[in-house]
KEKE-3310 file (N, C-alpha, C; in steps of 0.2 Angstrom, whole numbers, plus 5000, padded with zeros to 4 digits):
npx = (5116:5136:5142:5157:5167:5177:5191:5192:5204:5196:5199:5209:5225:5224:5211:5202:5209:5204:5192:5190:5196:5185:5177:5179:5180:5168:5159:5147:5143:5137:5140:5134:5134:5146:5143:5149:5148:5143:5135:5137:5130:5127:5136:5143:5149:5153:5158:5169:5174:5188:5200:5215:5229:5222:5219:5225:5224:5209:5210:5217:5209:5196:5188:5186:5186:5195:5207:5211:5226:5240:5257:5269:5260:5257:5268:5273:5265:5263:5256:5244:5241:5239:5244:5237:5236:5246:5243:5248:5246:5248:5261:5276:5289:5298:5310:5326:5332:5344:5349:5351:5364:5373:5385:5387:5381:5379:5372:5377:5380:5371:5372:5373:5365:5351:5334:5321:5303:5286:5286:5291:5293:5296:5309:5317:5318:5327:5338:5343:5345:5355:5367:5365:5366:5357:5343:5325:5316:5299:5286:5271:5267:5272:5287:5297:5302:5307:5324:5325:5322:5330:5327:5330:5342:5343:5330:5314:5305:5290:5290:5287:5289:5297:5297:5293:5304:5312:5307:5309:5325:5329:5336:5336:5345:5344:5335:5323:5311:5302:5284:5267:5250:5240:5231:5224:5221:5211:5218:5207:5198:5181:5175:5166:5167:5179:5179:5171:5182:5189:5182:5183:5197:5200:5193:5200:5213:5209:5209:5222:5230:5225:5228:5241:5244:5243:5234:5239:5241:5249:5256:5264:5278:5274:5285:5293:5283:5286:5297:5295:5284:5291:5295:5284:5277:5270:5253:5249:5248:5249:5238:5234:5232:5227:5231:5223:5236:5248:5258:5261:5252:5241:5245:5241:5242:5244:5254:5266:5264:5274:5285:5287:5291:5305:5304:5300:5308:5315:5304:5301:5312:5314:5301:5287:5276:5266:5260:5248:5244:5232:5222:5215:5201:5199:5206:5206:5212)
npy = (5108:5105:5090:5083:5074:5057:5048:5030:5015:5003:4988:4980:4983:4997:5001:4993:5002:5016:5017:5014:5027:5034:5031:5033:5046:5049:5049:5041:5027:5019:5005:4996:4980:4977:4989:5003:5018:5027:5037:5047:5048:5056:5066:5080:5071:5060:5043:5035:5020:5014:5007:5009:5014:5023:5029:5045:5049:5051:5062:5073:5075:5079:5072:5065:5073:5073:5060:5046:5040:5030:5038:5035:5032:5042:5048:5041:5040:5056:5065:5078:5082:5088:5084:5084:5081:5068:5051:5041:5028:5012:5012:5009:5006:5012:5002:4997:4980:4965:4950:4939:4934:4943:4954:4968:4985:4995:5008:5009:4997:4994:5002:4999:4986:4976:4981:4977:4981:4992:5002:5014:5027:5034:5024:5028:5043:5040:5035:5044:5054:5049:5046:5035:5023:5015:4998:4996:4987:4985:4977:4974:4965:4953:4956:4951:4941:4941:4943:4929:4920:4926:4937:4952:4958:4964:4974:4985:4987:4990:4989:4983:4975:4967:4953:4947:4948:4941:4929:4927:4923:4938:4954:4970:4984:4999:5012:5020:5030:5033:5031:5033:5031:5045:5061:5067:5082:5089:5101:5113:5115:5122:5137:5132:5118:5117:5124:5113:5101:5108:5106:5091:5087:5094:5086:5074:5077:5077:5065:5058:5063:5061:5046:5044:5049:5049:5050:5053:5048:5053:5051:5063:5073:5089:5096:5093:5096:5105:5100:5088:5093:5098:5089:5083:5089:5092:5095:5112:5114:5105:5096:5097:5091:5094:5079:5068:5062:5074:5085:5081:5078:5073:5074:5076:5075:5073:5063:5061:5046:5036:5041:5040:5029:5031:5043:5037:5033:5047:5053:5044:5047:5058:5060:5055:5044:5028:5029:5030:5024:5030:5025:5039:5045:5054:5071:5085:5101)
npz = (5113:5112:5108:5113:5104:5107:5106:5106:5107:5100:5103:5114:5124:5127:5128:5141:5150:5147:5146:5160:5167:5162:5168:5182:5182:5183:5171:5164:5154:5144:5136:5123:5116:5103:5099:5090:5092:5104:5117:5131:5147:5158:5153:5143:5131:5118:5114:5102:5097:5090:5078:5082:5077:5065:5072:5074:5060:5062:5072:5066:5054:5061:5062:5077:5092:5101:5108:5118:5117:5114:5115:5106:5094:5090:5088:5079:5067:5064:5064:5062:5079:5097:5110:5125:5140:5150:5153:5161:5162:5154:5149:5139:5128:5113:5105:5100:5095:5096:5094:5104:5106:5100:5104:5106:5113:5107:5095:5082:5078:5070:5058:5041:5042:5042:5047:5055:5059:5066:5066:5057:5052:5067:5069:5057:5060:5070:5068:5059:5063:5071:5063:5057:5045:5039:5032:5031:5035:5033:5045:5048:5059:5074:5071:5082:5078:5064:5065:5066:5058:5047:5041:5047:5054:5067:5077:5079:5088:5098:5117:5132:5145:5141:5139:5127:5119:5124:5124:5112:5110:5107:5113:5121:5117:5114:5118:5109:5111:5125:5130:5134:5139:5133:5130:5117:5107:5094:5085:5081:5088:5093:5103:5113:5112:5117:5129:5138:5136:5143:5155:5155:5157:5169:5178:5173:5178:5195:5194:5193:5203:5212:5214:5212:5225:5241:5257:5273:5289:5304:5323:5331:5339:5346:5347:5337:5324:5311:5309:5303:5294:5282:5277:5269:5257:5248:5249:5254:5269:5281:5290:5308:5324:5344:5351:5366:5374:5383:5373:5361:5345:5330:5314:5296:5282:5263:5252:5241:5230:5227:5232:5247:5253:5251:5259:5274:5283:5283:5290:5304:5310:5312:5320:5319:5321:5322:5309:5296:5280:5267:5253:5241:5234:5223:5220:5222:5219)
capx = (5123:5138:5146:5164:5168:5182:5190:5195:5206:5193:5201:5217:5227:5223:5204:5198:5213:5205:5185:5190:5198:5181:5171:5185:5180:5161:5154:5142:5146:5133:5142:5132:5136:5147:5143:5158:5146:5140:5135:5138:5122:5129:5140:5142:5154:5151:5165:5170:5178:5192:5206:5222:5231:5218:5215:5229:5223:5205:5208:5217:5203:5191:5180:5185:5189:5200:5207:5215:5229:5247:5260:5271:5255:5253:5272:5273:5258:5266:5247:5242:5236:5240:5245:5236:5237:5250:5238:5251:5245:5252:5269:5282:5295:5300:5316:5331:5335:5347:5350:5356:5373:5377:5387:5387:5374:5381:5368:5380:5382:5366:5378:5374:5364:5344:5330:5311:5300:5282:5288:5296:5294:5299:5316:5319:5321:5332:5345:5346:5348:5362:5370:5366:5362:5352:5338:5323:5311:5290:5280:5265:5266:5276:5292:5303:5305:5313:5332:5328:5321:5336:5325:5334:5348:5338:5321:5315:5298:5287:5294:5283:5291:5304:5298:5291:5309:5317:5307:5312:5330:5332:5338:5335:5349:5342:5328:5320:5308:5297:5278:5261:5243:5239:5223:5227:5216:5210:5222:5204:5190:5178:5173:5160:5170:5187:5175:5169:5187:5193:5180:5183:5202:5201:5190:5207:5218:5209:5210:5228:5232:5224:5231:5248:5244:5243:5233:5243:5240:5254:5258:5270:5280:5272:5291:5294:5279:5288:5301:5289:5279:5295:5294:5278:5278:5263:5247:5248:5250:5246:5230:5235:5226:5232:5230:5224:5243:5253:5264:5259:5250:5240:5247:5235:5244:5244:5262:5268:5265:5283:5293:5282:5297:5309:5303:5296:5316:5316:5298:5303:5319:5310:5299:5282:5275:5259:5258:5242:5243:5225:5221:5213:5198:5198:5210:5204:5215)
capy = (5109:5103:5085:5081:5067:5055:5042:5025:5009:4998:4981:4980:4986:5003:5003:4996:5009:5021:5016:5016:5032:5039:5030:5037:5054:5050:5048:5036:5026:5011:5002:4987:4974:4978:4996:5007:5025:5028:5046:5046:5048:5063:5071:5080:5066:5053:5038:5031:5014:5015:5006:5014:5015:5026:5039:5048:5053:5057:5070:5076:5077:5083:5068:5066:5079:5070:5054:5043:5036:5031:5042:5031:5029:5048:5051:5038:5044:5062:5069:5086:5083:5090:5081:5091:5077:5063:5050:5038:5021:5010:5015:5007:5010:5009:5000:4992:4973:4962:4943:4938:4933:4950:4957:4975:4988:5001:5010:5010:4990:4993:5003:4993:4981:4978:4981:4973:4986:4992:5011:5016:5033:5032:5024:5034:5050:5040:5033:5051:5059:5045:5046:5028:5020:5006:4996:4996:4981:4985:4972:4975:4960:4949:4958:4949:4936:4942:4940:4922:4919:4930:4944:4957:4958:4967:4975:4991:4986:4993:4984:4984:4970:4962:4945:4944:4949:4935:4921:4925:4925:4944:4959:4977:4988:5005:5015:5026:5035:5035:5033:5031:5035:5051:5064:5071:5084:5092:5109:5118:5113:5128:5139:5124:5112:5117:5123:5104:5100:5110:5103:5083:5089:5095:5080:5069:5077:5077:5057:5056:5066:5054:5039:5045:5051:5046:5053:5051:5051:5050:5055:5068:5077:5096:5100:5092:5095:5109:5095:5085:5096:5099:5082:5080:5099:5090:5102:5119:5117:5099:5098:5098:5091:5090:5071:5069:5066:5082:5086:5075:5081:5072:5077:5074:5077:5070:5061:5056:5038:5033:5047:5037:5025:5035:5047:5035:5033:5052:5053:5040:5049:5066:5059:5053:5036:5026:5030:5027:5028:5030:5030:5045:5041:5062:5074:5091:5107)
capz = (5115:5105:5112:5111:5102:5111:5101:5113:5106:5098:5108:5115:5132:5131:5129:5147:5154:5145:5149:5167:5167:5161:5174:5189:5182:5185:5165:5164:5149:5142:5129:5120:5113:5097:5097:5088:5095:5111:5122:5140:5149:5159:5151:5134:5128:5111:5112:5096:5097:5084:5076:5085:5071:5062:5076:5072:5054:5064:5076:5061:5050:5065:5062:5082:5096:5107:5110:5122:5112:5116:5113:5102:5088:5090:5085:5074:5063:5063:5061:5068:5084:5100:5118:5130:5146:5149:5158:5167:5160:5148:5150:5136:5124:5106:5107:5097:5100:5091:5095:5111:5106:5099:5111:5108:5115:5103:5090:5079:5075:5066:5052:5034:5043:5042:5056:5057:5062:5063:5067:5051:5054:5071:5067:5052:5063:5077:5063:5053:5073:5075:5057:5055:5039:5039:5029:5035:5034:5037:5045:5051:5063:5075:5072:5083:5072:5058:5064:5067:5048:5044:5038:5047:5058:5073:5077:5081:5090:5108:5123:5138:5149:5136:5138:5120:5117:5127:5122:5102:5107:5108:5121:5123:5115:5114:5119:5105:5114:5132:5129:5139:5136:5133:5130:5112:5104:5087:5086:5078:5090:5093:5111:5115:5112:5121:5137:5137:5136:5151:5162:5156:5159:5178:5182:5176:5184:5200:5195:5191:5206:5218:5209:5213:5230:5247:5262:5276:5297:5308:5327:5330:5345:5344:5345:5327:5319:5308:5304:5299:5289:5276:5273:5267:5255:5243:5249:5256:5275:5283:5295:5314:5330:5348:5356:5372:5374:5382:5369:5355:5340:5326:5306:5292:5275:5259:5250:5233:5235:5226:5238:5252:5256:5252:5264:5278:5286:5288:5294:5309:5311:5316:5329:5318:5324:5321:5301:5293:5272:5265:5248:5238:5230:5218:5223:5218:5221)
cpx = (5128:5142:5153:5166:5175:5183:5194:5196:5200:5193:5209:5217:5227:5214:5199:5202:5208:5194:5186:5192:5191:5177:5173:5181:5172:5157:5154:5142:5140:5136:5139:5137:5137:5145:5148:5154:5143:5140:5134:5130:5122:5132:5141:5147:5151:5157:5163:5175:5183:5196:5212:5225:5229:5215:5218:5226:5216:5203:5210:5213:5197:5187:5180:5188:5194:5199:5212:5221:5238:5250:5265:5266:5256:5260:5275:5270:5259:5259:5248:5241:5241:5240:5243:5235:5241:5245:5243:5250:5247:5257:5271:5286:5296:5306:5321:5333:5338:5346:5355:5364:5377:5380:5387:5380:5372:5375:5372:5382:5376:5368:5376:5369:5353:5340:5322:5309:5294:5281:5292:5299:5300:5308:5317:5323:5326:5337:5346:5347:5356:5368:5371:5363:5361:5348:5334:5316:5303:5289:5275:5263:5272:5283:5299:5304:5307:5319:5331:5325:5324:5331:5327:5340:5345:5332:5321:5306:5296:5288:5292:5286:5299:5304:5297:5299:5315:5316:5307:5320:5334:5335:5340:5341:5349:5337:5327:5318:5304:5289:5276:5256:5243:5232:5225:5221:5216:5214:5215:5196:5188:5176:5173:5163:5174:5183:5175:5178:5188:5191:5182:5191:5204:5198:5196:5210:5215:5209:5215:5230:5233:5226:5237:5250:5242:5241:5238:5243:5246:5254:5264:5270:5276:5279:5292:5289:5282:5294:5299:5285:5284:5297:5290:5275:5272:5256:5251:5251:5246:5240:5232:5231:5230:5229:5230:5230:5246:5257:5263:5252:5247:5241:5243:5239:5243:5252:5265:5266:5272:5287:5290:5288:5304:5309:5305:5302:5317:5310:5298:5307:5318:5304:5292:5280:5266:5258:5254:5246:5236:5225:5215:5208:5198:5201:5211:5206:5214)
cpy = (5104:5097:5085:5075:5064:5048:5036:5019:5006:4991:4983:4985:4992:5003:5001:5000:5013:5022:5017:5022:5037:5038:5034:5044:5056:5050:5041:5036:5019:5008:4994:4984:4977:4987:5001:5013:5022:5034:5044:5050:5053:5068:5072:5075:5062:5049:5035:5026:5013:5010:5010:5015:5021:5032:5043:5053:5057:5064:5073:5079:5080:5079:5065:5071:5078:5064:5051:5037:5033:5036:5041:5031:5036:5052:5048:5039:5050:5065:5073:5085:5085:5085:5086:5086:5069:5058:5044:5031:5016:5014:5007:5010:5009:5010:4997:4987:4970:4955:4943:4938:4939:4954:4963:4979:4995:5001:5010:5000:4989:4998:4997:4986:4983:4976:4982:4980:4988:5000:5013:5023:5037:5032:5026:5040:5047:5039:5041:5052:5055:5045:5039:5026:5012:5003:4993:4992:4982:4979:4974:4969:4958:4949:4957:4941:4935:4941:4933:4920:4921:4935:4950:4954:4959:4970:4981:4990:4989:4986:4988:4980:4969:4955:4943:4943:4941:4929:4921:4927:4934:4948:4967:4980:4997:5008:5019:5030:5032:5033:5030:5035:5041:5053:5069:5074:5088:5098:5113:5118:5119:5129:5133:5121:5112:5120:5115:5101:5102:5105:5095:5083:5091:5091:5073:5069:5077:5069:5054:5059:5061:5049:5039:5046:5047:5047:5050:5053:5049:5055:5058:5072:5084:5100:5099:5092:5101:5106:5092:5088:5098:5091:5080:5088:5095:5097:5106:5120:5110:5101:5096:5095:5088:5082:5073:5069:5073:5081:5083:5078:5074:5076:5073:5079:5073:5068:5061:5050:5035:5037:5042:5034:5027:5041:5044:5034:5041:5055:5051:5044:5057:5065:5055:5045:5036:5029:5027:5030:5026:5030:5035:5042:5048:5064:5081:5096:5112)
cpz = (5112:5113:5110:5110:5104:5107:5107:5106:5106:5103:5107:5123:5132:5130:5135:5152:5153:5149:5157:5170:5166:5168:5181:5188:5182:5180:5166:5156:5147:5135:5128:5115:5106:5095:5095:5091:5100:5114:5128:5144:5152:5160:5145:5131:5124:5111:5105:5099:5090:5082:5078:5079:5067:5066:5077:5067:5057:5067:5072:5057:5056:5065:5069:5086:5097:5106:5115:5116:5115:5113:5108:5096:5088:5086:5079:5067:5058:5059:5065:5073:5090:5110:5121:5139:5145:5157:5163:5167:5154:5145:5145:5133:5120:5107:5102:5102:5094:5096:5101:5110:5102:5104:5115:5111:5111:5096:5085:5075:5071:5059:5046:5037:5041:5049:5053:5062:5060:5066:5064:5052:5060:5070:5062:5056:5070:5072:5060:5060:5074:5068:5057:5048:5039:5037:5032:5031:5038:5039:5047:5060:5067:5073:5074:5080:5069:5057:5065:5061:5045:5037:5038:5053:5063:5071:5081:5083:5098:5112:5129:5144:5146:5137:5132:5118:5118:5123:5113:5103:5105:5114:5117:5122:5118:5113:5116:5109:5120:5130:5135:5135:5136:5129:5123:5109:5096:5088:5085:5083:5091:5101:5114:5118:5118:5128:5140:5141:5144:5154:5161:5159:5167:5180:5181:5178:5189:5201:5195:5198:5210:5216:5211:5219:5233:5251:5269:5284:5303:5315:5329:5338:5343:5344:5339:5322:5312:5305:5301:5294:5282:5273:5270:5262:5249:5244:5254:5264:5276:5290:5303:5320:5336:5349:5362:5376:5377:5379:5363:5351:5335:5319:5303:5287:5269:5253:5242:5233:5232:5229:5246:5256:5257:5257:5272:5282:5292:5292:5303:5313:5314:5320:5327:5320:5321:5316:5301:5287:5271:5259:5247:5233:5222:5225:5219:5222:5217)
residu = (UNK:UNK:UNK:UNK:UNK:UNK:UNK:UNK:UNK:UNK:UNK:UNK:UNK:UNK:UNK:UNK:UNK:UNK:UNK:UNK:UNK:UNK:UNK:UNK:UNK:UNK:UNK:UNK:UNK:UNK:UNK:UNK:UNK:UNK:UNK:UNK:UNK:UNK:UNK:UNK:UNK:UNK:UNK:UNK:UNK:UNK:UNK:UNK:UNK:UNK:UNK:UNK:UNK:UNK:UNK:UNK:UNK:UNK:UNK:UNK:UNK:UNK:UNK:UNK:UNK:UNK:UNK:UNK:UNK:UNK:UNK:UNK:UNK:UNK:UNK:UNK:UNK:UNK:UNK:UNK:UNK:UNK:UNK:UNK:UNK:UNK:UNK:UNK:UNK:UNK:UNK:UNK:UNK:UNK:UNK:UNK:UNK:UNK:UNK:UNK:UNK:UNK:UNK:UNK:UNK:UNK:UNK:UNK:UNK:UNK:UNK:UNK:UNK:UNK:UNK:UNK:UNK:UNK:UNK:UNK:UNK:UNK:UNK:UNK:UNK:UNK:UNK:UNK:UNK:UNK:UNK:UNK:UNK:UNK:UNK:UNK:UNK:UNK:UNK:UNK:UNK:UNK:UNK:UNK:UNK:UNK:UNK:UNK:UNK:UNK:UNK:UNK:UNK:UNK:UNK:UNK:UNK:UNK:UNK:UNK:UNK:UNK:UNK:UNK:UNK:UNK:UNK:UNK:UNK:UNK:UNK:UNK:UNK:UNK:UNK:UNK:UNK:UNK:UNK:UNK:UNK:UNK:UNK:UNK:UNK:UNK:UNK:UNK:UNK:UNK:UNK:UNK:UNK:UNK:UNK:UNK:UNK:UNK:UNK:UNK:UNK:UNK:UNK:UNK:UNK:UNK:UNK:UNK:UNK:UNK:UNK:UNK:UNK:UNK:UNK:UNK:UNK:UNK:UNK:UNK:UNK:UNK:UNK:UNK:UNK:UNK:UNK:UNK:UNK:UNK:UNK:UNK:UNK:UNK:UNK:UNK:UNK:UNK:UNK:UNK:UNK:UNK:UNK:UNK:UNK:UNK:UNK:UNK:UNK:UNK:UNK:UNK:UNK:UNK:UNK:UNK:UNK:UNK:UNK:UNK:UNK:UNK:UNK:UNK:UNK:UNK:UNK:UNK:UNK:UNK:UNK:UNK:UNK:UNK:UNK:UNK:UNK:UNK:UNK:UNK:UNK:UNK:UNK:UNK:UNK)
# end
């Protein structure tokens, strides 16, 4: 049987998101000491530990299937490969920053001027989109530096917090692009393979699902449980039960968990009391 090779960050903040995400999904993973291969013990899957950077050009050439990569390296790269799941972790941004004491927040005051960056590509296509002319300075490193060695004028680097930014004297301009991890595949895998796939792919989403999710038990008047129930429009139809109580009802549904507070006002407000939240350990629909 043909395994699916899976490429994961070597070191750095996406490779125990990405290990934990396999275990969520129930493969069984033995990684030793300094091993770049590894085969999951029961499932068809091979991890390769990679260099990020570098697994962009792999899924390209096929020498992996899949990989868990950011989505920023993936458009950076501008290699063949295919997003087929947005996994919701290592959320940042490829950003423009200039020096605190520049006032403006305008794309435009970057006109004639130079910009530090380890996304060349990247900013290329935001300045041609903006009709901006700009000269554009590689590093490979430590980026926000540059305007204070008077390398460039600003910086075109990923911003996750924006402290790195603060403590050299920077701020936050304007946002390039949106990223998070993501499940990117070969465009040419075979039958085999792309079976495999599906199944590793419905065992994430029923990870991401519940991740996001909320079981939720509250008691309710049995006049308002049809008020109640349009508040809570996640699964199919919520699960019912009377309470010794006459009149009174147990609800048993499942929420958003970020609509949760924004709801819980009008929850109250249509008659529900004694909320329990639970979490979701898999959420397979």
């Amino acid at each position: 049987m043909n395994k699916l090779k899976i490429a994961i960050q070597k070191s750095g903040r996406l490779n125990q998101d990405s290990l934990e995400l396999l275990k969520d999904c129930g493969i069984k993973i033995d990684n030793g000491k300094d091993q770049l291969k590894v085969s999951a013990r029961n499932f068809p899957l091979e991890v390769l530990y990679l260099r990020n950077s570098d697994i962009p050009q792999y899924i390209e050439d096929g020498v992996v299937d899949i990989a868990i990569i950011g989505e920023n390296i993936l458009i950076e790269k501008q290699k063949q490969a295919e997003v087929v799941e947005k996994l919701g972790f290592a959320k940042c941004r490829v950003s423009l920053a200039v020096p605190k004491r520049i006032e403006t927040d305008e794309a435009a005051y970057f006109n004639g001027k130079k910009i530090a960056t380890s996304y060349p590509n990247t900013l290329q296509t935001y300045l041609k989109k903006n009709n901006i002319e700009a000269d554009i300075h590689v590093i490979s490193g430590s980026v926000e530096i540059a305007p204070n060695i008077g390398l460039a004028d600003g910086v075109c680097d990923i911003v996750s917090s924006g402290s790195t930014l603060f403590k050299n004297g920077l701020r936050e301009t304007q946002v390039i692009l949106k990223s998070e991890a993501v499940l990117a595949k070969n465009r040419n895998l075979n039958a085999e393979k792309e079976a495999i796939l599906e199944k590793l792919i419905f065992r994430i989403q029923a990870v991401l699902r519940a991740k996001n999710s909320r079981y939720v038990l509250m008691n309710v008047p049995t006049s308002k449980i049809d008020e109640v129930t349009a508040i809570l429009p996640v699964l199919r139809s919520p699960t019912i039960l009377p309470l010794a109580q006459k009149g009174w009802s147990s609800l048993h549904s499942v929420i958003e968990e970020e609509k949760f507070w924004n709801n819980i006002d009008a929850l109250k407000n249509a008659g529900a009391e004694g909320i329990l939240v639970v979490p979701i350990d898999k959420m397979v629909l």
